[in-house]
RODO-2510 file (C-alpha; in nm, 4 decimals, decimal comma):
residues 99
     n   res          X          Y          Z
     1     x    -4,2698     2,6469     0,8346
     2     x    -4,5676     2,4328     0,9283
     3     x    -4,7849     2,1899     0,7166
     4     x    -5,1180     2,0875     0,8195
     5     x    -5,1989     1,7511     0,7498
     6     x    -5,5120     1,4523     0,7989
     7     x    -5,5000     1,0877     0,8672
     8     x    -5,7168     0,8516     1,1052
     9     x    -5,9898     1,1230     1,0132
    10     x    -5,8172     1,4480     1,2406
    11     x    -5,5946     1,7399     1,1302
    12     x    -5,2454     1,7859     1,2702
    13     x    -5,0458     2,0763     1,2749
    14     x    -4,7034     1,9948     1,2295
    15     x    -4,3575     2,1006     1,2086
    16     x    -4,0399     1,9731     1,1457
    17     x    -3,9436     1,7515     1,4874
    18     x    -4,2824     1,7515     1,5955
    19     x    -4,3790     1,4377     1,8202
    20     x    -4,7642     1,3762     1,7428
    21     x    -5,0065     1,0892     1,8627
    22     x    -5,1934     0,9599     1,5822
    23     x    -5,4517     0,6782     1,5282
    24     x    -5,2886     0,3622     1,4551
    25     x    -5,1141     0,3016     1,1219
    26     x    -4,9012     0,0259     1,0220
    27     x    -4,5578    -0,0499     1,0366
    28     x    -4,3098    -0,0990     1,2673
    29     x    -4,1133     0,1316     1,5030
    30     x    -3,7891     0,3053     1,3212
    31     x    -3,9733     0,2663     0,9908
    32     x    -4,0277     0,5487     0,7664
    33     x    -4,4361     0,6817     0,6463
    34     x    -4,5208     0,9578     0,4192
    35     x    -4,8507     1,1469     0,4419
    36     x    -4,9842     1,3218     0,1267
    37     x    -5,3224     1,4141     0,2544
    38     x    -5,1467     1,8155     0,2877
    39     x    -5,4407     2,0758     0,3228
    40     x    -5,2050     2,3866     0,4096
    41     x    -4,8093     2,4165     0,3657
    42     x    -4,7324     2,7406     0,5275
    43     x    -4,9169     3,0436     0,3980
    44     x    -5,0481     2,7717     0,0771
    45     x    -5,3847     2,6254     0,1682
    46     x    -5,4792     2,3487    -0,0737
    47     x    -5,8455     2,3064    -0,2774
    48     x    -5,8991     2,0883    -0,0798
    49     x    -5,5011     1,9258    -0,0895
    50     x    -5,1623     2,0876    -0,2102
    51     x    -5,0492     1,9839    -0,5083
    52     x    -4,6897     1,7603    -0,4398
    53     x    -4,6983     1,8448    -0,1042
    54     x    -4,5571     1,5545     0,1397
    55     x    -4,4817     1,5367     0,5436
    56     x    -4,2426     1,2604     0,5676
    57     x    -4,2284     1,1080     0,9612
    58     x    -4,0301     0,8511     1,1357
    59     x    -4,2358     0,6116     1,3656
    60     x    -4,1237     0,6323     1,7346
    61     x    -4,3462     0,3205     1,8672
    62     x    -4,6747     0,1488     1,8411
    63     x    -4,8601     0,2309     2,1735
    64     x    -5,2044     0,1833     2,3682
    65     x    -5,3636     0,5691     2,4668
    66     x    -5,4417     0,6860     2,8196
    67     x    -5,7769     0,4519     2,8954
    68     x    -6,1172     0,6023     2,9067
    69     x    -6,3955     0,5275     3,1619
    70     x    -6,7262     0,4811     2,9650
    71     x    -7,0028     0,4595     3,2467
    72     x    -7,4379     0,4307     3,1702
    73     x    -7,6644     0,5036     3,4129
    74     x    -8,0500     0,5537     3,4190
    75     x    -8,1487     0,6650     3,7707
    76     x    -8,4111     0,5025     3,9638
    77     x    -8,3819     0,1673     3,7374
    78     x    -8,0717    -0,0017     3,9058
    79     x    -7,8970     0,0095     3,5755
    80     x    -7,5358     0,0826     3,5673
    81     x    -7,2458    -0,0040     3,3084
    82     x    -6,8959     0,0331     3,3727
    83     x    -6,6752     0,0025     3,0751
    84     x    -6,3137     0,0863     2,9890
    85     x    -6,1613     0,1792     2,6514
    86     x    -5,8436     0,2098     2,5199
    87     x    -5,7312     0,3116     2,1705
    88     x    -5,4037     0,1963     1,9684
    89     x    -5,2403     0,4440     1,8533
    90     x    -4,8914     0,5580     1,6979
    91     x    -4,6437     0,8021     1,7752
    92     x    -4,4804     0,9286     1,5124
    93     x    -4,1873     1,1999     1,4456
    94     x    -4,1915     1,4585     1,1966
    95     x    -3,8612     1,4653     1,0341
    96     x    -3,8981     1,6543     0,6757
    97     x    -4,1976     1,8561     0,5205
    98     x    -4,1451     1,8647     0,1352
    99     x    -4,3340     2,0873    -0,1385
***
């Protein structure tokens, strides 16, 4: 079975054992978190969330994402900006989905 669920503003599809990078929550690694934003449990698609419907995960670290080169340029103007991002984020294990 699969549950589809939002936080940090994105969708996940998820399973049970699923490894997913999310945006950064808090807490500490080993610690439990529970999301009940559930749009679709299975075949049951929620209006617009399921009733009861929970995906509990276990939080595998707190972690900085892959960085991202941000770079400006207007030709002919001799203006260029170099600039480098990088998100926090959280990686998180699925471990139960519960209706």
């Amino acid at each position: 079975m699969y549950a589809v669920i939002k936080t940090g503003g994105k969708q996940y599809k998820v399973t049970s054992n699923d490894v997913i990078k999310i945006e950064k929550i808090a807490g500490d690694a080993g610690s439990e978190v529970v999301f009940n934003e559930v749009l679709a449990m299975g075949e049951n698609v929620g209006t617009p969330l399921v009733a009861g419907a929970s995906v509990k995960g276990k939080i595998v670290k707190q972690a900085k994402d892959a960085k991202i080169i941000v770079f400006k340029k207007k030709r002919r103007q001799n203006y260029r900006r170099k600039n480098g991002h990088r998100q926090n984020i959280t990686i998180v294990k699925i471990t139960d989905l519960c209706e």
